[in-house]
C-alpha positions, 0 to 999 in steps of 0.5 A: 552597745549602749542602750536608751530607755526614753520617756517623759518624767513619771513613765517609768524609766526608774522602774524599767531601769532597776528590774533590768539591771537586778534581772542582769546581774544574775547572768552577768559575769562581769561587774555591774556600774549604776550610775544615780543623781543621788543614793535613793535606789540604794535599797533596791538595787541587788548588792553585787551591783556598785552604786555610784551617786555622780552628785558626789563628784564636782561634775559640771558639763558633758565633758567632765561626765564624759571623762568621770565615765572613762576613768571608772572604766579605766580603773576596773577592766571588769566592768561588763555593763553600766546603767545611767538613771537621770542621764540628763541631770548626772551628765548635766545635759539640760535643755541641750542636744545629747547626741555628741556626749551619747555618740561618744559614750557609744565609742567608748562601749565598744571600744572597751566591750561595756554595754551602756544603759541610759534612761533619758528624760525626754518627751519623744517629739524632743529626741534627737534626730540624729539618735535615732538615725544611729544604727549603733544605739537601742532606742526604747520609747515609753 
């Protein structure tokens, strides 16, 4: 499944996002993946999660995000749930469409049981149409 936390910049999304994740980790039995534009939430994440800072890693578009997003999978078939703070900026998204790279995001949560949450930079009147009609992907707007 995977899961969008919407809203414009400054409402919340960050916040939302880590009491979620450090809520999940005390009842969830698999690994916990965060994904971050850079390490500034080190310190309020709970230590059994795995923080990842994607700007480490030469990612240029939605595609190289897409296979980085994969390949972490691949690599630990224990991984329950993955959280993504700034997806716009770490997926290198900007001023484009999200809805293919979510959709294919969406088919590789449920090909490999990973629930996905995302938090979505963008004003409400800007979401894409297409997302919301997917019956497949949560939708929280702030």
């Amino acid at each position: 499944m995977v899961s969008l936390i919407v809203g414009q910049k400054g409402k919340g999304k960050t916040k939302e996002l880590l009491d979620k994740v450090n809520t999940d980790v005390k009842t969830v039995s698999g690994n916990i993946v965060y994904l971050d534009k850079d390490t500034a939430h080190m310190f309020e994440l709970n230590n059994k999660i795995r923080l990842i800072n994607v700007s480490e890693y030469d990612i240029s578009g939605p595609d190289e995000f897409y296979g980085f997003v994969a390949g972490i999978i691949s690599q630990n078939h224990d991984i329950q749930q993955m959280y993504f703070d700034s997806y716009i900026k770490i997926s290198h998204q900007a001023d484009v469409d999200i809805t293919e790279n979510v959709e294919k995001l969406a088919a590789l949560s449920e090909k490999y049981k990973v629930d996905m949450i995302l938090s979505v930079g963008l004003e409400r009147s800007k979401f894409p149409a297409g997302l919301q009609a997917n019956e497949k992907i949560a939708i929280n707007f702030l």
